[in-house]
N, C-alpha and C positions, 0 to 999 in steps of 0.2 A: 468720537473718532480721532479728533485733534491730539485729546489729551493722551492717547492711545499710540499714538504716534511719535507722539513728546516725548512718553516716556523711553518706547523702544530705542527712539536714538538717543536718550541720556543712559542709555543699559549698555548701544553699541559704544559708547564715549569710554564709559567707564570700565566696558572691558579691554581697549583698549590700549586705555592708560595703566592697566593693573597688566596687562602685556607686556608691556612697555617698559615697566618698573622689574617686571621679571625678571627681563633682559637686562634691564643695567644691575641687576644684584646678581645672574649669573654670572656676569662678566669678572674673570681673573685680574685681567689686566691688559693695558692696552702698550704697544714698545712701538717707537721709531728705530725701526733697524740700523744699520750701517751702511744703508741702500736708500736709507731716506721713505722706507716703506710703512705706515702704519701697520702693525700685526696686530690682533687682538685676538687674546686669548680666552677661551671661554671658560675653562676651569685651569687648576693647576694641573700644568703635566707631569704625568707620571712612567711614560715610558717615549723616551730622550732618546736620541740617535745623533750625535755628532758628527759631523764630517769634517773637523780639524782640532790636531793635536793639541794648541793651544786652551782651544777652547775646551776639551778634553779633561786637562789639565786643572784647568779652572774651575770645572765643577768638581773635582777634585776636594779644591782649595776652600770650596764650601760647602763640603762635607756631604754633596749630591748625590754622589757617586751608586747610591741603590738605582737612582732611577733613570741613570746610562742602560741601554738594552743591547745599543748596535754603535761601535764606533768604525775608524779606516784602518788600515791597514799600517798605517803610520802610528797609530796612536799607543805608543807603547810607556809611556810613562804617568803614574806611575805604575809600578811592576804590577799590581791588581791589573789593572787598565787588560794588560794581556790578555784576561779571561775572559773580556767582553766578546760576544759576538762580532764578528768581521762582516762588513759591507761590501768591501774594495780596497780600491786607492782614493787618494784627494777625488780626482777628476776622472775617473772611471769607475764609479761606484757601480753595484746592484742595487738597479730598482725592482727586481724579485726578491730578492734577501731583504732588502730597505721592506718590502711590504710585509714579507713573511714576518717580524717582527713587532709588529703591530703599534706604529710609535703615534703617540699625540702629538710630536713636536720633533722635527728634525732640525737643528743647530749647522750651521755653515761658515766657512769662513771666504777669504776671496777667493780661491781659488776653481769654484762649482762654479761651473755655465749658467747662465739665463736662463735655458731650454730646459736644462735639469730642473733649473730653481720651480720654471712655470709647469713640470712634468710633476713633481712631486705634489705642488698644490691643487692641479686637477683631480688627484687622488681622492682631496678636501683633508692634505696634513699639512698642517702650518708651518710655518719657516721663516724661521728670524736668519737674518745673516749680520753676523758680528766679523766681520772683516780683517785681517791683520791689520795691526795698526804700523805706519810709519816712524812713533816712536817710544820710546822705553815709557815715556807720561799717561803716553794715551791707554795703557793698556790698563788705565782706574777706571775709562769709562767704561770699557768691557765690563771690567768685573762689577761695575753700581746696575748695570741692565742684564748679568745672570745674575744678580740679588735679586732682582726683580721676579723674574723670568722663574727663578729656583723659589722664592717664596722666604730668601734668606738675607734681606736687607742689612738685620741688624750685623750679622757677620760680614757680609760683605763691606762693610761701613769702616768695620774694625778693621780688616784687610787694607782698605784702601789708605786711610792713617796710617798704618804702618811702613805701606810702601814710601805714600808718599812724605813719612820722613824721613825712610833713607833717602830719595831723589834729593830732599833738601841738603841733609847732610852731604852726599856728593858735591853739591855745588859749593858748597860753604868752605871743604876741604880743599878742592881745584883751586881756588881762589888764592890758595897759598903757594901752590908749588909755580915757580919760578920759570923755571921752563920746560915743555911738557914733549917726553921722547919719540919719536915719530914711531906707529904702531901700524898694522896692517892684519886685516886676517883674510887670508887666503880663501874666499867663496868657493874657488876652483882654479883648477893649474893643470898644464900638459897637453896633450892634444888637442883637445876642447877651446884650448884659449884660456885665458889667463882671468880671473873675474877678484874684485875686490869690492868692500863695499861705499856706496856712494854717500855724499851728504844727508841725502833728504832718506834715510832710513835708519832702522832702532838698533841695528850692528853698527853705524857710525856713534849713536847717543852712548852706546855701553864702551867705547873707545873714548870718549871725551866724557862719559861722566866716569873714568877709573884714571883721570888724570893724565891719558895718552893724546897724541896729534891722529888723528888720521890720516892716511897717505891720499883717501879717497875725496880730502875736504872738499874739492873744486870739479870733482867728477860729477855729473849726467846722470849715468849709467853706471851699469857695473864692471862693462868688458872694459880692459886695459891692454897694449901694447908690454911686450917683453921691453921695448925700451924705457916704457916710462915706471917701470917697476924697479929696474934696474939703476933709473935715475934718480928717483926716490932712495934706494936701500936701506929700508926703514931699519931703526933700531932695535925691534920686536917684531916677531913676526908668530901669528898666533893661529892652529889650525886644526884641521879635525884630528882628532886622537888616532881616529883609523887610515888618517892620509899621512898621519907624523914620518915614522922612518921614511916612505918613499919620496915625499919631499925633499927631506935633507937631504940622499944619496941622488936625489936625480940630477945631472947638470941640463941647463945651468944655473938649477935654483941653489945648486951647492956651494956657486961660488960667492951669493950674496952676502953683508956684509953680518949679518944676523945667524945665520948660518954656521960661520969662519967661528962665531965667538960666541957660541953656543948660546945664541938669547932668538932658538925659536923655540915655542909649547905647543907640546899638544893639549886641547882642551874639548869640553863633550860637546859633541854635534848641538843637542838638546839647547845646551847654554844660549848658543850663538844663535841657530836658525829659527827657531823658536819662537813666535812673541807669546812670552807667560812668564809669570813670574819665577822661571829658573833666569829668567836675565839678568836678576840681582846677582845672581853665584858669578856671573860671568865677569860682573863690574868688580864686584869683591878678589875673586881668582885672578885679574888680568891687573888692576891696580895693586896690587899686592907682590908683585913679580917687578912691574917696570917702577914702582916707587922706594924699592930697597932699601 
């Protein structure tokens, strides 16, 4: 009877452990999100549903892009991108369309709610959240965990070298120019208030890594006073392509000193607002104008 006994519990051990081994050669892969959240993935996903443009973009960039199913409403680049299925907005998505879709893996960036985040998971559909990043550097670490995430390491590897020797290169460049022209790019203006961008974000890095000052160096936030814009009067001033003429004609943005001597551009929403890798075009476009 002992021996009988023995054995069933070395049979329960061993099935166990052959369970157990299952489970860790299921296993895809395991990410620390941008919320500090272990995800683990049990196979590679195949049907992707982003919820920001960035990140959109990105899988793009690694060649992913079959197995996007549902993006936002924002996610319009590139021009393919258009054809995907629509969700919503950022922050007011469909959670009936999000399910109609049938995704292994929903992608987020900051801008989704907690409630959302924890609504979608009660589903039992995963969610990595990759966050916008604060600055032009960080957005290598994005793309080394959608290598991961996408099953495309070795290219994403390639990508990131690439980027980051232009960042080097920027820096190597700055280092020469002498004195660097006060730049600004209008977030918002007019009724609304007046908004420019602050120190500690990646529209200040793409202004100081294309050899400009930013007017926002010592700024908080983003909102700014008409007077302190007007005490600045930056040298450059750089804005969305769709807000260009009305800027110029409206006073009293017409009377600024950038303005008068025709050194404001317009430049693509995409570039600026953005964190992906069209921020490079923006450093390249914007350094290229005020270093003549």
């Amino acid at each position: 009877m002992k021996k009988i006994l023995f054995y069933l519990f070395f049979a329960v051990i061993v099935s166990c452990n052959n369970h157990n081994s299952h489970k860790q050669r299921a296993q895809f892969c395991s990410i620390e999100d941008s919320y500090n959240r272990e995800v683990v993935l049990s196979h590679e996903p195949q049907r992707i549903i982003s919820l920001s443009p960035g990140i959109t973009e990105m899988v793009y960039l690694l060649h992913s892009e079959e197995k996007l199913v549902g993006v936002t409403d924002f996610c319009n680049f590139p021009e393919a991108a258009k054809k995907i299925d629509r969700v919503g907005g950022l922050n007011n998505f469909s959670i009936e369309q999000l399910l109609n879709l049938h995704p292994d893996l929903v992608l987020i960036g900051s801008i989704v709610q907690k409630e959302d985040v924890e609504k979608i998971e009660s589903l039992q559909i995963p969610v990595i959240a990759l966050k916008a990043e604060q600055h032009v550097a960080d957005i290598l670490h994005s793309i080394q965990l959608l290598g991961q995430i996408l099953n495309q390491q070795d290219l994403a590897q390639e990508k990131i070298e690439i980027f980051q020797q232009k960042i080097d290169h920027y820096h190597l460049v700055v280092q020469h120019y002498t004195a660097a022209p006060t730049v600004c790019y209008m977030v918002g203006f007019g009724e609304g208030g007046d908004y420019v961008a602050p120190q500690n974000s990646h529209i200040h890095d793409i202004i100081t890594l294309a050899g400009g000052k930013n007017i926002g160096l010592n700024l908080t936030g983003w909102s700014i006073s008409r007077e302190f814009l007007f005490k600045e009067n930056p040298d450059f001033i750089f804005i969305r392509r769709e807000n260009y003429e009305q800027f110029c004609t409206s006073f009293p943005y017409s009377e600024l000193n950038a303005v008068k001597n025709h050194q404001v551009f317009p430049i693509e929403s995409g570039w600026m607002d953005i964190v992906s890798p069209r921020m490079f075009l923006a450093i390249d476009y914007i350094s290229e104008l005020i270093n003549h």
